[in-house]
VEXKE-303005 format. One record per atom (N, C-alpha, C, O): residue number from 1; x, y, z; atom name. Coordinates in Angstrom, 2 decimals. Example, Ala and Ser with C-alpha at 12.3 -4.5 7.8 and 13.67 -1.06 7.14 Angstrom:
residues 2
+-----+---------+---------+---------+------+
:   n :      c1 :      c2 :      c3 : atom :
+-----+---------+---------+---------+------+
:   1 :   13.19 :   -5.69 :    7.80 :    N :
:   1 :   12.30 :   -4.50 :    7.80 :   CA :
:   1 :   13.20 :   -3.30 :    7.80 :    C :
:   1 :   14.24 :   -3.32 :    8.46 :    O :
:   2 :   12.85 :   -2.25 :    7.08 :    N :
:   2 :   13.67 :   -1.06 :    7.14 :   CA :
:   2 :   12.90 :    0.03 :    7.87 :    C :
:   2 :   13.41 :    1.14 :    8.04 :    O :
+-----+---------+---------+---------+------+
This chain:
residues 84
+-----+---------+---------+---------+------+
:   n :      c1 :      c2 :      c3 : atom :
+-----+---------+---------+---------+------+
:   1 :    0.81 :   -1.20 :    0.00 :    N :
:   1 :    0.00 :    0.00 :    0.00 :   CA :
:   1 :    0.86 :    1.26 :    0.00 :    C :
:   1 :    0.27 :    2.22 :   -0.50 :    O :
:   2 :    2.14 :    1.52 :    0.45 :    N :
:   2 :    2.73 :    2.07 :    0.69 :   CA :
:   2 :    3.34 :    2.75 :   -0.68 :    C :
:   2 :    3.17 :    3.89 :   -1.11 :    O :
:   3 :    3.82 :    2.06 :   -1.01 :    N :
:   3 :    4.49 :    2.02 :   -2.88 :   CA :
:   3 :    3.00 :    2.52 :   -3.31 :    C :
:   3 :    3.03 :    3.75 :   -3.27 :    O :
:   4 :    1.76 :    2.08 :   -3.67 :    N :
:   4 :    0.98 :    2.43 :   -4.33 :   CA :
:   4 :    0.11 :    4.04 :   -3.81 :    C :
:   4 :   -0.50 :    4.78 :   -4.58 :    O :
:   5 :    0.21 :    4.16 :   -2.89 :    N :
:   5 :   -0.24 :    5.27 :   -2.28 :   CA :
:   5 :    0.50 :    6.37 :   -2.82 :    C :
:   5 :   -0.21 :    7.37 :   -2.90 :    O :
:   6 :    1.93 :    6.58 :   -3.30 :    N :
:   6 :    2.69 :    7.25 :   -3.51 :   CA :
:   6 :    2.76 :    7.21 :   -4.96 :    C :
:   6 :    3.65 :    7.88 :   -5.49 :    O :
:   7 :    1.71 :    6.32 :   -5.91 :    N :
:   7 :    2.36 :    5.91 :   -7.03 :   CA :
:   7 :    0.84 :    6.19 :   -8.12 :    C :
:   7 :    0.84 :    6.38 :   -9.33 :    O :
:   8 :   -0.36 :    6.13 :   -7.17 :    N :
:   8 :   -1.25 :    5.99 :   -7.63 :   CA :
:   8 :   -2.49 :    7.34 :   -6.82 :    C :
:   8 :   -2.40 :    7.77 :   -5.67 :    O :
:   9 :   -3.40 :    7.67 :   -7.71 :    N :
:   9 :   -4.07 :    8.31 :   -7.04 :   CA :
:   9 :   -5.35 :    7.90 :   -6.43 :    C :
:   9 :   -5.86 :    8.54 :   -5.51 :    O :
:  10 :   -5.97 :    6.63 :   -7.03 :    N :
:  10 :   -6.64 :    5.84 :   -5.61 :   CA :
:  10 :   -6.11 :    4.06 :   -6.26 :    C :
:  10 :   -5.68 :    3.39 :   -7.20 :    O :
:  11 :   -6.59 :    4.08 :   -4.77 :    N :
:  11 :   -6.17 :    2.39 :   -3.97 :   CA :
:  11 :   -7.97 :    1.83 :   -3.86 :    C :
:  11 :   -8.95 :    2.21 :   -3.21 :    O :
:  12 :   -7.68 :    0.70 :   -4.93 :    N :
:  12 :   -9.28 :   -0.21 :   -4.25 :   CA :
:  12 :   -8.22 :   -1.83 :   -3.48 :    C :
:  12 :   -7.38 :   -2.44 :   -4.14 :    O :
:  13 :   -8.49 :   -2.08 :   -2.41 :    N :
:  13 :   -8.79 :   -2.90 :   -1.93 :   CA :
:  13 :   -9.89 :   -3.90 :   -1.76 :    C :
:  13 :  -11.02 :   -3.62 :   -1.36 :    O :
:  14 :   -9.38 :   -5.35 :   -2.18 :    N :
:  14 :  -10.77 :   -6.20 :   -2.30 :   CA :
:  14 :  -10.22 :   -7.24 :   -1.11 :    C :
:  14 :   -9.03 :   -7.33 :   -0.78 :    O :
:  15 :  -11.46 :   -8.07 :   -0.46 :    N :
:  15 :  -11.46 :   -8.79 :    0.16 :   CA :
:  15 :  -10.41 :   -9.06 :    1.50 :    C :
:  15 :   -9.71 :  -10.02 :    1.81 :    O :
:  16 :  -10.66 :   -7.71 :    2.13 :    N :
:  16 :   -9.59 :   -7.57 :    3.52 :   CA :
:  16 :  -10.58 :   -7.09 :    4.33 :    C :
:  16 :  -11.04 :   -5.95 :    4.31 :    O :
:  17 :  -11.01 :   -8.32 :    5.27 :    N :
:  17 :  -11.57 :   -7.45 :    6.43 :   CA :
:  17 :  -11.36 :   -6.35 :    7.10 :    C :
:  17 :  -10.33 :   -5.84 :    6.64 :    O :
:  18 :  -11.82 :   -5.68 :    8.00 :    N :
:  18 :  -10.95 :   -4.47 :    9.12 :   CA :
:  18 :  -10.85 :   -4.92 :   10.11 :    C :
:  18 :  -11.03 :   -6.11 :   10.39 :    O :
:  19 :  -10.54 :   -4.07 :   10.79 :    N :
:  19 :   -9.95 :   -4.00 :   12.37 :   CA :
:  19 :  -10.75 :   -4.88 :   13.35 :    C :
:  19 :  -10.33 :   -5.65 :   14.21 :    O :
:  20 :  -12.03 :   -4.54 :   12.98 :    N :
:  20 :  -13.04 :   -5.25 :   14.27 :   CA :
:  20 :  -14.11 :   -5.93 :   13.64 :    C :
:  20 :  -15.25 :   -5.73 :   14.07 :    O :
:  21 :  -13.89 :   -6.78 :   12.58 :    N :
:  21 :  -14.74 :   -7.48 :   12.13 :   CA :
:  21 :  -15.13 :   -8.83 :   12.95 :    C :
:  21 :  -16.22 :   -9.40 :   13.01 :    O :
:  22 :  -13.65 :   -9.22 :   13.68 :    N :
:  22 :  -13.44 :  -10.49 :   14.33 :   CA :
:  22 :  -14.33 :  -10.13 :   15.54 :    C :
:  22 :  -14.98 :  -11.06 :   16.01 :    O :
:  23 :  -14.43 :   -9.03 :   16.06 :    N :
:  23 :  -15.31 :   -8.99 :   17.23 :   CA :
:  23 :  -16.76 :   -8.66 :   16.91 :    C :
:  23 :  -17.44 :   -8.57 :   17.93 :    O :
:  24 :  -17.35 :   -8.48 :   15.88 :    N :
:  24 :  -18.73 :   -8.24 :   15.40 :   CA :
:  24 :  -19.32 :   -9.25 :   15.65 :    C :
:  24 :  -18.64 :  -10.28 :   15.57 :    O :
:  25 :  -20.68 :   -9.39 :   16.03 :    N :
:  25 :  -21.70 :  -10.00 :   16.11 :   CA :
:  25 :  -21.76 :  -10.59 :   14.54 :    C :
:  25 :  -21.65 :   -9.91 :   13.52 :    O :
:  26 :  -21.96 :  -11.95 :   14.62 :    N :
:  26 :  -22.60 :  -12.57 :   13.55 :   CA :
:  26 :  -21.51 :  -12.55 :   11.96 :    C :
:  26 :  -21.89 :  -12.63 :   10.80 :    O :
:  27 :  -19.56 :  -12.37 :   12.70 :    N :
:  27 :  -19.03 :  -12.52 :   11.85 :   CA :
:  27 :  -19.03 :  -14.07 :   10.88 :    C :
:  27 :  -19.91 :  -14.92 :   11.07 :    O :
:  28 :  -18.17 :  -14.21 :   10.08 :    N :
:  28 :  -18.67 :  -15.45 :    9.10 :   CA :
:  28 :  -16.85 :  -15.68 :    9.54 :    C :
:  28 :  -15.94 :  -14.89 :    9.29 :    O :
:  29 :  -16.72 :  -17.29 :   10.39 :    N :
:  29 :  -15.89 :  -17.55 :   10.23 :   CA :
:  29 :  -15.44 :  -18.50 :    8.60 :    C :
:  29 :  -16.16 :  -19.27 :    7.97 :    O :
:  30 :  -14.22 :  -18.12 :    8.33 :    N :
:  30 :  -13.35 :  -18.79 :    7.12 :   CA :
:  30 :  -11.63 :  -19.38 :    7.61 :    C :
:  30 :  -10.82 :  -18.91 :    8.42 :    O :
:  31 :  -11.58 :  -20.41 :    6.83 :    N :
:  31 :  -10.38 :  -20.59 :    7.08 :   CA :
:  31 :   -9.36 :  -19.83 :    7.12 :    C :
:  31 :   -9.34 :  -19.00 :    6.21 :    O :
:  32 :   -8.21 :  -19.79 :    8.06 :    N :
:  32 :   -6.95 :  -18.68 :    7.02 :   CA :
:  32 :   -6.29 :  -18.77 :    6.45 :    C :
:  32 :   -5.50 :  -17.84 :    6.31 :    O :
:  33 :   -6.11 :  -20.19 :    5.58 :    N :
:  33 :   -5.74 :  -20.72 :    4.52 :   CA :
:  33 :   -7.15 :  -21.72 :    4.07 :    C :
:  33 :   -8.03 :  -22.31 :    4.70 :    O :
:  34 :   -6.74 :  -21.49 :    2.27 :    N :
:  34 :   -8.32 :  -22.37 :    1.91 :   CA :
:  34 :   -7.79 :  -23.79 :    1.61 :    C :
:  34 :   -8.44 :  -24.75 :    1.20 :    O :
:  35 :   -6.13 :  -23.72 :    1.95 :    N :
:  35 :   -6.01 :  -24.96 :    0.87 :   CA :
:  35 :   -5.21 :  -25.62 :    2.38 :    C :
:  35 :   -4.13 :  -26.19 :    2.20 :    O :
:  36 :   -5.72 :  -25.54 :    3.69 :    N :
:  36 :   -5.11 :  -26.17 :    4.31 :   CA :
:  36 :   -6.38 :  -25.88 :    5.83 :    C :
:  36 :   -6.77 :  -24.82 :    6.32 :    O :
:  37 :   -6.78 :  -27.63 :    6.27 :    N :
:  37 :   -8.01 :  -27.02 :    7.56 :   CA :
:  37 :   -6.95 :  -26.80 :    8.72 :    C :
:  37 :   -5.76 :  -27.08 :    8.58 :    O :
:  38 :   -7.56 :  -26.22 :   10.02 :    N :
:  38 :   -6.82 :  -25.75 :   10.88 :   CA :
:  38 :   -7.80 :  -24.34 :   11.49 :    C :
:  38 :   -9.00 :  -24.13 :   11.33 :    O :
:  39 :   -6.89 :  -23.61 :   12.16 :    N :
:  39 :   -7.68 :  -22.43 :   12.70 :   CA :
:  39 :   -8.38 :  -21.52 :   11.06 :    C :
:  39 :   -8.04 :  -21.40 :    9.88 :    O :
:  40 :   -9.37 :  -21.14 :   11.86 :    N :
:  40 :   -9.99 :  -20.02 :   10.83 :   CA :
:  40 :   -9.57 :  -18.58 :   11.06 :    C :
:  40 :   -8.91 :  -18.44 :   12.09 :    O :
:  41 :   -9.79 :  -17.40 :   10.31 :    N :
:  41 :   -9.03 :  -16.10 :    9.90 :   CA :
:  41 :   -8.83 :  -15.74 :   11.50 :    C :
:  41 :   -7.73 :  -15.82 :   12.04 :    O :
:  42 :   -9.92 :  -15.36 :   12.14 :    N :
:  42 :   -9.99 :  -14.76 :   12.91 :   CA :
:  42 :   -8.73 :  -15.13 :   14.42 :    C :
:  42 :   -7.94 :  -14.39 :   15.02 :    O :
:  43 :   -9.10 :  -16.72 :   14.59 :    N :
:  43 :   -8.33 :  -17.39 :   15.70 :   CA :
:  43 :   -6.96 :  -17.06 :   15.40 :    C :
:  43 :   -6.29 :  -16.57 :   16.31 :    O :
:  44 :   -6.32 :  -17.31 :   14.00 :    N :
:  44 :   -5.32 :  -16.71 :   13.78 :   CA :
:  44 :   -4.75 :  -15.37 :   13.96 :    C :
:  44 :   -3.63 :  -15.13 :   14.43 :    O :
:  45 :   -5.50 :  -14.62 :   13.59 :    N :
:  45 :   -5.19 :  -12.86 :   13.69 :   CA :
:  45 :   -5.11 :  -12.64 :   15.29 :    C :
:  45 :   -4.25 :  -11.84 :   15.66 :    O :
:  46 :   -5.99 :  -13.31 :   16.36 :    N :
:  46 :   -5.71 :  -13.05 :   17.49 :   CA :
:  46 :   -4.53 :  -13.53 :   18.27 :    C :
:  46 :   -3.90 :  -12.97 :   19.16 :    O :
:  47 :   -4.32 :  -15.00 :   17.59 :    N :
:  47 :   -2.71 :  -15.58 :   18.07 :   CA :
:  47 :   -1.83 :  -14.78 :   17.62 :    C :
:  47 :   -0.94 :  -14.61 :   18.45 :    O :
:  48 :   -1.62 :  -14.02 :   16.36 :    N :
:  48 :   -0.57 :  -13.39 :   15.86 :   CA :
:  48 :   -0.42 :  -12.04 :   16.67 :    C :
:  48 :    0.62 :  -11.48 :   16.98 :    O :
:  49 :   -1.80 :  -11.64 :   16.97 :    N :
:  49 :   -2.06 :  -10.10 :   17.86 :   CA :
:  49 :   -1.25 :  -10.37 :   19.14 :    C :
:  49 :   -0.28 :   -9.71 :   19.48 :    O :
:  50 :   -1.74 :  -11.37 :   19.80 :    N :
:  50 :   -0.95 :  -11.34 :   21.13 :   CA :
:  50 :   -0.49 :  -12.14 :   21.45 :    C :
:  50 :   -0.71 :  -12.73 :   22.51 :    O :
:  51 :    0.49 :  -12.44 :   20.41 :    N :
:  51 :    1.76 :  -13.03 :   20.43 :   CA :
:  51 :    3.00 :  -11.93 :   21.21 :    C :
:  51 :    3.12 :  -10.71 :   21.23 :    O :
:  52 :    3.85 :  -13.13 :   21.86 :    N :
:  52 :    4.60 :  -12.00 :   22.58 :   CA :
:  52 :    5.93 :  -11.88 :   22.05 :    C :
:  52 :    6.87 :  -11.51 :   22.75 :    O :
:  53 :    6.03 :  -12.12 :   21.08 :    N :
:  53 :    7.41 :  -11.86 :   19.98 :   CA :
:  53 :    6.96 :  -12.80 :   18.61 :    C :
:  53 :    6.12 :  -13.70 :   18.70 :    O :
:  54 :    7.67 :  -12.44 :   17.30 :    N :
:  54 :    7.41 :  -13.40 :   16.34 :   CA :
:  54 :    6.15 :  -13.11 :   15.49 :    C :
:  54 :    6.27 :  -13.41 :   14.30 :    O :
:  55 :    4.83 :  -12.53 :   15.92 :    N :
:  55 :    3.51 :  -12.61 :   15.72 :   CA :
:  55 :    3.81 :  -11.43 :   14.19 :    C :
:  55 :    4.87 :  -10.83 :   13.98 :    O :
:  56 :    2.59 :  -11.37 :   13.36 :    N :
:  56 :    1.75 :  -10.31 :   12.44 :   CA :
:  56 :    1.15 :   -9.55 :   12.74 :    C :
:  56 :    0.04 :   -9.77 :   12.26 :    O :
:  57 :    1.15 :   -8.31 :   13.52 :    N :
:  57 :    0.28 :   -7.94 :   14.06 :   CA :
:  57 :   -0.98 :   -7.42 :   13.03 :    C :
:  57 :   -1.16 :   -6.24 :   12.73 :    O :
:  58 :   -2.01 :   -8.86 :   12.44 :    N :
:  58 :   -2.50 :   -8.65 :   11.56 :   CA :
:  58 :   -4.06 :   -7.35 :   11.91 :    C :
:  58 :   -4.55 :   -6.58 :   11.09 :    O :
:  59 :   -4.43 :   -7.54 :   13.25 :    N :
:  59 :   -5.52 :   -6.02 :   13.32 :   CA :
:  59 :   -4.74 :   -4.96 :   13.67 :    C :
:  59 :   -5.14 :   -3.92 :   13.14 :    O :
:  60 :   -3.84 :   -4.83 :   14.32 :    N :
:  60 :   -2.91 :   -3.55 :   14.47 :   CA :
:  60 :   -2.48 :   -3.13 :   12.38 :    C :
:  60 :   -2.29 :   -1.97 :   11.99 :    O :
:  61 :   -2.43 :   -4.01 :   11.71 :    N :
:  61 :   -2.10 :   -3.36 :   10.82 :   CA :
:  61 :   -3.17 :   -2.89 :    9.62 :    C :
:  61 :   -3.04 :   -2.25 :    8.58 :    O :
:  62 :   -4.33 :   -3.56 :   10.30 :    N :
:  62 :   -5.44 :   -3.16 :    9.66 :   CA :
:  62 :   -5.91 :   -1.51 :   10.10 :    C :
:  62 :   -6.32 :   -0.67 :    9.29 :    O :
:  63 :   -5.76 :   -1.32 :   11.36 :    N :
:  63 :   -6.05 :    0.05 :   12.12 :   CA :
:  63 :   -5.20 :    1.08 :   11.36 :    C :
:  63 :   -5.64 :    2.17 :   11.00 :    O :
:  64 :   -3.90 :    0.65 :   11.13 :    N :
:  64 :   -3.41 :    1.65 :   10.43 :   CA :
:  64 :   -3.76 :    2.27 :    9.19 :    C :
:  64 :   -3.96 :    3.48 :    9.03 :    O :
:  65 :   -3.85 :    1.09 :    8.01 :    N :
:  65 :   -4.51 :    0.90 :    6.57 :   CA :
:  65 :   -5.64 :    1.81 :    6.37 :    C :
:  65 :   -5.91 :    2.54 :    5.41 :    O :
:  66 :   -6.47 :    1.51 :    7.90 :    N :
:  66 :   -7.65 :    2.54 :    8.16 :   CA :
:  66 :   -7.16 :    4.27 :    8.28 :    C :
:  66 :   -7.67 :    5.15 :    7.59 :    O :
:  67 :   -6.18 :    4.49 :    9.19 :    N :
:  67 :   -5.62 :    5.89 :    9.10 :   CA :
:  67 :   -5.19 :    6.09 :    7.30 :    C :
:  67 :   -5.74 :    7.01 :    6.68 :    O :
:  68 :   -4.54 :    5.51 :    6.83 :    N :
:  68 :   -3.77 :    5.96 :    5.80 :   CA :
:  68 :   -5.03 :    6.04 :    5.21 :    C :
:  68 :   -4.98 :    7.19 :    4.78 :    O :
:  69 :   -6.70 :    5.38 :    4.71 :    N :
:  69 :   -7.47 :    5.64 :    4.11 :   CA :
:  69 :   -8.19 :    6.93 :    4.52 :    C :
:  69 :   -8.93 :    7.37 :    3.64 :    O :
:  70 :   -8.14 :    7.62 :    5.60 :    N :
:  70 :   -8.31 :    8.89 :    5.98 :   CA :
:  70 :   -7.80 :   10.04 :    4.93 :    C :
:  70 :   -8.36 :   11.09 :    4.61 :    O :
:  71 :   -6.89 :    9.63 :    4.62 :    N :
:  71 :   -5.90 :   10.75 :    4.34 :   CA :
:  71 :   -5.12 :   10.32 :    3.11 :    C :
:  71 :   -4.08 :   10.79 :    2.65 :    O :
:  72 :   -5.79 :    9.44 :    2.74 :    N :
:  72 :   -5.29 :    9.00 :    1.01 :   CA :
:  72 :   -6.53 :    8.17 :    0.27 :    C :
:  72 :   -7.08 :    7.19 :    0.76 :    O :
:  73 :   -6.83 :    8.73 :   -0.91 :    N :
:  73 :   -8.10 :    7.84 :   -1.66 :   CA :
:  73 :   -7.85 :    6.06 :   -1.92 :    C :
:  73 :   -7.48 :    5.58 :   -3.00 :    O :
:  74 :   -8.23 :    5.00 :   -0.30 :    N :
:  74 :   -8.35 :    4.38 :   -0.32 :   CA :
:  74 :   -9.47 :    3.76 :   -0.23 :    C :
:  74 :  -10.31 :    4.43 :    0.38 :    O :
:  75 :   -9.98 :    2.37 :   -0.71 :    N :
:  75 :  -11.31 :    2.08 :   -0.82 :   CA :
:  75 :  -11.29 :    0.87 :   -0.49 :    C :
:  75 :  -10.52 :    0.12 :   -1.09 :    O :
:  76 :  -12.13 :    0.36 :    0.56 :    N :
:  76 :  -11.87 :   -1.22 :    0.31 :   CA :
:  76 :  -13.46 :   -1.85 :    0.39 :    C :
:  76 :  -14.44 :   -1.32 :    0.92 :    O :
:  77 :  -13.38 :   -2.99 :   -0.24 :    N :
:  77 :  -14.66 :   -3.91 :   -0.66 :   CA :
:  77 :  -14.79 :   -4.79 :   -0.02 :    C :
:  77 :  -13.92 :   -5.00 :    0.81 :    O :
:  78 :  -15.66 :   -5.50 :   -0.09 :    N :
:  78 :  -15.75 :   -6.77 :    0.01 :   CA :
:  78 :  -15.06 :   -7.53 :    0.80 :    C :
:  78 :  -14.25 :   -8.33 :    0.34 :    O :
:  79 :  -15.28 :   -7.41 :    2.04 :    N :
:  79 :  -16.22 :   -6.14 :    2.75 :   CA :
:  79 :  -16.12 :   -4.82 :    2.66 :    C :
:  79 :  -14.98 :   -4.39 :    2.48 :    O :
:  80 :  -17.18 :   -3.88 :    2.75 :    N :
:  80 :  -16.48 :   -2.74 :    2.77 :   CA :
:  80 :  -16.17 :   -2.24 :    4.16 :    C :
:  80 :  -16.28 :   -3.05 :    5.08 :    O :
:  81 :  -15.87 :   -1.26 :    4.36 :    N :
:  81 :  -15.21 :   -0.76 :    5.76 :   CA :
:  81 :  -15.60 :    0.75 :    5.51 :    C :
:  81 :  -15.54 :    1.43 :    4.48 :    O :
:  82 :  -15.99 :    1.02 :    6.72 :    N :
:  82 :  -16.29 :    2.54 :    6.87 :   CA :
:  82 :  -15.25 :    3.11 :    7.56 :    C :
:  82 :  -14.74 :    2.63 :    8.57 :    O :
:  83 :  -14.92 :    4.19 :    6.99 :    N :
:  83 :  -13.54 :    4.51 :    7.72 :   CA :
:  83 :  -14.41 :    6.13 :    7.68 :    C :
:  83 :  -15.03 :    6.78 :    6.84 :    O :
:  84 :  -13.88 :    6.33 :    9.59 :    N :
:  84 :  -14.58 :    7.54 :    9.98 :   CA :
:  84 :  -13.28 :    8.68 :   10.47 :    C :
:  84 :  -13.57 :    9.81 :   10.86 :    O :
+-----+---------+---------+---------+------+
């Protein structure tokens, strides 16, 4: 996003949840790989979150994605995300 933000004058994003989808009522769990069973998206993103070294901090980097769409023509789908 970083490279393209600087490169492009808008950003569509498809199929990236946000920040607090995992805590919504009535989210749709999915695997976090399709081609392998095991934990689904969410269980993962929270092991990686509070992980205490090593981890993705995959919703910490969604929160950000959200700032940078503040303040740069980013768009994301599917889901969409309201960024306030």
């Amino acid at each position: 996003l970083i490279l393209a933000m600087d490169a492009c004058y808008g950003i569509h994003v498809y199929g990236m949840i946000n920040d607090t989808y995992c805590k919504s009522e009535g989210f749709r769990k999915v695997p976090y790989h399709y081609y392998e069973p095991g934990r689904d998206e969410c269980e993962e993103y929270f092991l990686h979150e509070n992980a205490p070294y090593g981890g993705h901090r995959f919703i910490t980097e969604k929160k950000v994605f959200a700032k940078w769409a503040k303040k740069h023509t980013i768009t994301f789908t599917h889901p969409n995300w309201t960024v306030s």
